[in-house]
Backbone as CSV, one residue per row, in Angstrom:
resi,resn,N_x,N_y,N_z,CA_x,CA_y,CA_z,C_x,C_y,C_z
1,UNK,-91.703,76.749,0.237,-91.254,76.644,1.606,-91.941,75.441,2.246
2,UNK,-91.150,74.307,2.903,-91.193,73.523,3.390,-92.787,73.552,4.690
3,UNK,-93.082,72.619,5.090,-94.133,73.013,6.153,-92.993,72.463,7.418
4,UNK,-93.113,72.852,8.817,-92.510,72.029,9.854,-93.309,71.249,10.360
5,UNK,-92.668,70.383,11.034,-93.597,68.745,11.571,-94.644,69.021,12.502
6,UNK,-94.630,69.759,13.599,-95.832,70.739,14.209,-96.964,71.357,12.986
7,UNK,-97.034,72.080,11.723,-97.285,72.393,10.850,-98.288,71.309,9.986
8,UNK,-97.067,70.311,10.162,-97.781,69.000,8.875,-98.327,68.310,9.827
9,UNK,-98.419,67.813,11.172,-99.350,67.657,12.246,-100.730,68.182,12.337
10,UNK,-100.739,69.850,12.276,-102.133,70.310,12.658,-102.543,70.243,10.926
11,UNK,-101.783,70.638,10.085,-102.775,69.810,8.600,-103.293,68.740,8.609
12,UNK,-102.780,67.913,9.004,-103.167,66.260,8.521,-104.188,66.290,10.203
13,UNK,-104.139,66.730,10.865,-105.190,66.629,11.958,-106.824,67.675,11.199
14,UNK,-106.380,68.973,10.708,-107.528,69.482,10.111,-107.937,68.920,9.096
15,UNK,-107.270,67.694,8.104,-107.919,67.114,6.654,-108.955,65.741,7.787
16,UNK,-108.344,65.355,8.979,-109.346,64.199,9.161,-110.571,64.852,10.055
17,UNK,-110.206,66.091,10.421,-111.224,66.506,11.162,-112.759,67.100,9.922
18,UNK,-111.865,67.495,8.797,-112.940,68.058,8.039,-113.797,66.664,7.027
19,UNK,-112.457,65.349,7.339,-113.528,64.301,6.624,-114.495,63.740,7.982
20,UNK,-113.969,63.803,8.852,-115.320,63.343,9.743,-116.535,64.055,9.655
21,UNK,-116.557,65.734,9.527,-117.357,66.425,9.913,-118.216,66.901,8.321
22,UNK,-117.446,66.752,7.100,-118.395,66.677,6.212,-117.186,66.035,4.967
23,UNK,-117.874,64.223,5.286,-116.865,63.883,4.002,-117.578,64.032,2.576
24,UNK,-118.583,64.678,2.355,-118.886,65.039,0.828,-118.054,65.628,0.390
25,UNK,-117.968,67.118,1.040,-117.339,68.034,0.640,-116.008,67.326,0.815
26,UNK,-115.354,67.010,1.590,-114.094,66.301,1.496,-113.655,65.719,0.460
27,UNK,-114.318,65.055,-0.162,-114.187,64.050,-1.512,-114.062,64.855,-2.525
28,UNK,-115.109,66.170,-2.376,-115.312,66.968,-3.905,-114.288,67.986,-3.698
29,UNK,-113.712,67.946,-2.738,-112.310,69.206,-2.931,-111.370,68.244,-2.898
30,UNK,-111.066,67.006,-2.500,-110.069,66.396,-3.010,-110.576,65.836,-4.638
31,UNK,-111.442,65.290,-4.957,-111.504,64.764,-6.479,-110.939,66.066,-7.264
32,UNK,-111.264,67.258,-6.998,-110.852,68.732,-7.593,-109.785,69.104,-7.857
33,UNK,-108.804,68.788,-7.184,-107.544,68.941,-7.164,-106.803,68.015,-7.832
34,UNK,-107.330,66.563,-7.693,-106.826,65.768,-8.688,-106.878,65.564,-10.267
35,UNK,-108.181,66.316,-10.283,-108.582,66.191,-11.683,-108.091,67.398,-12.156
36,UNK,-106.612,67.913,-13.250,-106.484,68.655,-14.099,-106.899,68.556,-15.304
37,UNK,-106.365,69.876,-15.985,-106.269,69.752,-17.438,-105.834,68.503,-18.376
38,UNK,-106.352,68.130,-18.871,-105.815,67.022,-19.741,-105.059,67.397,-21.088
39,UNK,-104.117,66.716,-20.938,-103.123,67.522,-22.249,-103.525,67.249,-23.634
40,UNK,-104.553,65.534,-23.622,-105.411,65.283,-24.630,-106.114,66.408,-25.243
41,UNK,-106.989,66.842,-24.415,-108.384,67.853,-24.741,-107.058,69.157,-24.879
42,UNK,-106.145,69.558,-24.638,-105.537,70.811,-25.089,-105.179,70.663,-26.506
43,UNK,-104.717,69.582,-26.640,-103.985,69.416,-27.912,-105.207,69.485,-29.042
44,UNK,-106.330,68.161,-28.754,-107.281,68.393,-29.607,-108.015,69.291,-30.118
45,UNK,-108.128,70.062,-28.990,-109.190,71.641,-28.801,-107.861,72.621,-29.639
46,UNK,-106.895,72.720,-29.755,-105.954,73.292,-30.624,-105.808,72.979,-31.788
47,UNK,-106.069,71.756,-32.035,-105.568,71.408,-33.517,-107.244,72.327,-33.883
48,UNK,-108.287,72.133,-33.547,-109.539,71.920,-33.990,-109.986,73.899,-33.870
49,UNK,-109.062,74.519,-32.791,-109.267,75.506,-33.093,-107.777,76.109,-34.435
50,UNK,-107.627,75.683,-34.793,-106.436,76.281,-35.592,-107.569,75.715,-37.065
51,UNK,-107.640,74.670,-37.372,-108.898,74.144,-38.126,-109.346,75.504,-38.256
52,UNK,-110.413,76.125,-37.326,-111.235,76.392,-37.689,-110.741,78.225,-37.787
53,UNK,-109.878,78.576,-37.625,-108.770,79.449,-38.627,-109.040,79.569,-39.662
54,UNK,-108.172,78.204,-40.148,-107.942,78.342,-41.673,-109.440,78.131,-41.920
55,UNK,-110.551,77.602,-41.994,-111.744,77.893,-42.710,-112.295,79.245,-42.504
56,UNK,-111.929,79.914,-41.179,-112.630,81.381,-41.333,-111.477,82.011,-42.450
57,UNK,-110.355,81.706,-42.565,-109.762,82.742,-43.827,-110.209,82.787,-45.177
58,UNK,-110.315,81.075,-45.065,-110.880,80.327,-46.126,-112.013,81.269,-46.402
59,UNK,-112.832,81.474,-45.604,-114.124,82.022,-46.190,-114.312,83.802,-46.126
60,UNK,-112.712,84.242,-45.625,-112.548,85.531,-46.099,-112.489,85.810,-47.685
61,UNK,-111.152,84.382,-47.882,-110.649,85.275,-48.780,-111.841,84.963,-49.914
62,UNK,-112.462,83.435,-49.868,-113.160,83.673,-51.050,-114.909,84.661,-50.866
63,UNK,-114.616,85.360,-49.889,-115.622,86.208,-49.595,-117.326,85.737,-49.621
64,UNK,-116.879,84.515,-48.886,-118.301,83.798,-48.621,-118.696,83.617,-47.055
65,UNK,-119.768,84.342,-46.488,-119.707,84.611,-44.795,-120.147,83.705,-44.355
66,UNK,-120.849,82.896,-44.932,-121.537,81.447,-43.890,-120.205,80.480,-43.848
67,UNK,-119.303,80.781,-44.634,-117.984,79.582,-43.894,-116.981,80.489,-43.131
68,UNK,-116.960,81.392,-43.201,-116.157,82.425,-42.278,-116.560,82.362,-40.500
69,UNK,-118.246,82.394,-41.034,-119.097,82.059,-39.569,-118.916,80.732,-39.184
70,UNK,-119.116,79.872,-40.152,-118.809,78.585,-39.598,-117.167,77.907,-38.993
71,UNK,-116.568,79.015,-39.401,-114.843,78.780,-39.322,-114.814,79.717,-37.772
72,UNK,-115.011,80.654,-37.504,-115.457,81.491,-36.516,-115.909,80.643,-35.022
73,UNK,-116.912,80.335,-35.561,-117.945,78.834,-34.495,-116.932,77.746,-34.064
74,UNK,-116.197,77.302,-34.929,-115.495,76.224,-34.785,-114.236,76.429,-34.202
75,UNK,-113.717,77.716,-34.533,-112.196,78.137,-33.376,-112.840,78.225,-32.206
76,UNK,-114.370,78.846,-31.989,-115.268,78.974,-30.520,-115.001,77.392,-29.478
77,UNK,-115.387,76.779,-30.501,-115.661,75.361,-30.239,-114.291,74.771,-29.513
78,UNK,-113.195,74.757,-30.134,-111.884,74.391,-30.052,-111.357,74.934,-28.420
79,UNK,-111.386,76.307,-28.609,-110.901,76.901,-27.363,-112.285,76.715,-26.411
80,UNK,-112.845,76.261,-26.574,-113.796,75.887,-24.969,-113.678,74.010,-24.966
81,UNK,-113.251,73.460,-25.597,-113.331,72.358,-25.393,-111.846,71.824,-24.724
82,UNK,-110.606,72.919,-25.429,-109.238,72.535,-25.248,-109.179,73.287,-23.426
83,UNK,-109.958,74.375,-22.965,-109.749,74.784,-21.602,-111.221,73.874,-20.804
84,UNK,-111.607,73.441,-21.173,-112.736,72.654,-20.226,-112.345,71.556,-19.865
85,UNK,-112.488,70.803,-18.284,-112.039,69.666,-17.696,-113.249,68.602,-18.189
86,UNK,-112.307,67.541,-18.390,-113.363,66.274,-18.855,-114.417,66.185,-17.439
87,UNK,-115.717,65.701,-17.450,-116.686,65.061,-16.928,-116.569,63.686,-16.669
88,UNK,-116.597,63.554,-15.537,-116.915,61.866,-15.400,-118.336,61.659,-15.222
89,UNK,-118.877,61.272,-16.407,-120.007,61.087,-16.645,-120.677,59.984,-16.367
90,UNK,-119.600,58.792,-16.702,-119.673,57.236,-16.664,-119.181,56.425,-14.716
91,UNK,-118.818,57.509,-14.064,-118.313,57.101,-13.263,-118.909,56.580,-12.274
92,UNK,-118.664,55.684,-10.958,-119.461,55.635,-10.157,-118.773,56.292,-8.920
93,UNK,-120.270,56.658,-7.986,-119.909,57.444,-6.777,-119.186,56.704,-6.027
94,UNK,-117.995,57.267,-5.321,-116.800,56.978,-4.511,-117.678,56.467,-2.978
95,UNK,-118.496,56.723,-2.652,-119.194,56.143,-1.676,-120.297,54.870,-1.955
96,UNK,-120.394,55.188,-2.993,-121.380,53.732,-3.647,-123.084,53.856,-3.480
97,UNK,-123.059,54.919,-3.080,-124.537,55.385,-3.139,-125.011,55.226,-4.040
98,UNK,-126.260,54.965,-4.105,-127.132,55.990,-5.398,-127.395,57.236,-5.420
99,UNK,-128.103,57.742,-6.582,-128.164,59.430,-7.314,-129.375,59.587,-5.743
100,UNK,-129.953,58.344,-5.650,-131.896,58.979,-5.169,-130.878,59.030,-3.588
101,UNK,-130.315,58.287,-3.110,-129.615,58.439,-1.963,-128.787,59.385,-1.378
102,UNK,-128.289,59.942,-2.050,-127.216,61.058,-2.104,-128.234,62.338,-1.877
103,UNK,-129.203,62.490,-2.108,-130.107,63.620,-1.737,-130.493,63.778,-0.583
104,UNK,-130.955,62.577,0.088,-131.371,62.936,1.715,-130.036,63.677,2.819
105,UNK,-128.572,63.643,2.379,-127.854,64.343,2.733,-127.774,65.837,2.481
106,UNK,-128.540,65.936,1.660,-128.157,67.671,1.228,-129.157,67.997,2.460
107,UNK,-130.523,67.095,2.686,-131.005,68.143,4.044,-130.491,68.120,4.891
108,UNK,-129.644,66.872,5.814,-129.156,67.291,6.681,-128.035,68.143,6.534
109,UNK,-127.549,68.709,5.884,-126.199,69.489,5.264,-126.671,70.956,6.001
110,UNK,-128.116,71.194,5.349,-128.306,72.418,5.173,-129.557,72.840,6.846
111,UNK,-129.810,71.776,7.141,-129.877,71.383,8.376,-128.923,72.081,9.633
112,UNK,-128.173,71.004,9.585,-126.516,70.982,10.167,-126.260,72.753,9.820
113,UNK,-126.286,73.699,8.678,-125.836,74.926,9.013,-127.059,76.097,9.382
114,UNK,-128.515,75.389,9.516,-129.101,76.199,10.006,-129.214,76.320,11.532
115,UNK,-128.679,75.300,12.383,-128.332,74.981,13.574,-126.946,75.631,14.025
116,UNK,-125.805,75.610,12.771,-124.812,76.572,13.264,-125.203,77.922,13.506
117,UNK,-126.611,78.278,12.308,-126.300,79.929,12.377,-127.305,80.506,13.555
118,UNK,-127.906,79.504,14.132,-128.742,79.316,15.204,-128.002,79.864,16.221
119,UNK,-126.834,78.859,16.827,-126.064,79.191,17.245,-125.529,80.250,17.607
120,UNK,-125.114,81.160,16.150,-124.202,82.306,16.145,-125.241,82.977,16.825
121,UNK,-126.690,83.205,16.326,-127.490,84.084,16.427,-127.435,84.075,18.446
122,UNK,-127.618,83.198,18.783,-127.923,82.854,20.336,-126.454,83.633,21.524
123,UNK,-125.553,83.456,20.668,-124.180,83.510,21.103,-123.674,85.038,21.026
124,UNK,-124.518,85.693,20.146,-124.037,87.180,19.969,-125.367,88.287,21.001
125,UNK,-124.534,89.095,21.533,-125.286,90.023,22.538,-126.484,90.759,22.019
């Protein structure tokens, strides 16, 4: 169902109100949404758990348990690698900060909500 123009108004007024008021979080729920599943890592993590199938049968049938376990481990391996989202590991921060910079915000963050709950506390009878 469609949104109406009153509708897509007070959205696009609450996305700039919530990047003024905390664009970290802004960034990390939009980067979130952009970043899916990759059909790469499904496919691979499938072939690699099907792999590791046939070596656990493999090591049924010739009734040897350390390749059954190791065939076992390796379908493990497959299906957490084929449902896990890649890491941007290599990337740089969208604000251009540094790692040591990006920390003095978490106090005022947590700052900023001990002053809200200040607030609440003051505001209730």
């Amino acid at each position: 169902m469609a949104l109406s123009e009153h509708e897509q108004r007070l959205l696009d007024q609450l996305e700039q109100q919530l990047h003024a008021d905390d664009p970290k979080f802004a960034n990390s729920m939009a980067s979130s949404t952009t970043r899916s599943m990759s059909t790469r890592r499904i496919v691979l993590g499938s072939l690699v758990t099907v792999a590791g199938l046939a070596v656990l049968l493999l090591g049924i049938w010739n009734q040897f348990i350390p390749v059954g376990v190791a065939g076992f481990l390796l379908m493990g391996a497959g299906v957490y690698y084929a449902t896990t989202k890649a890491k941007l590991d290599g990337a740089v921060p969208r604000s251009g900060k540094t790692p040591k910079a990006s920390s003095s915000p978490r106090g005022s963050f947590f700052s900023s909500l001990e002053e809200k709950w200040d607030e609440r506390k003051r505001d209730q009878p």
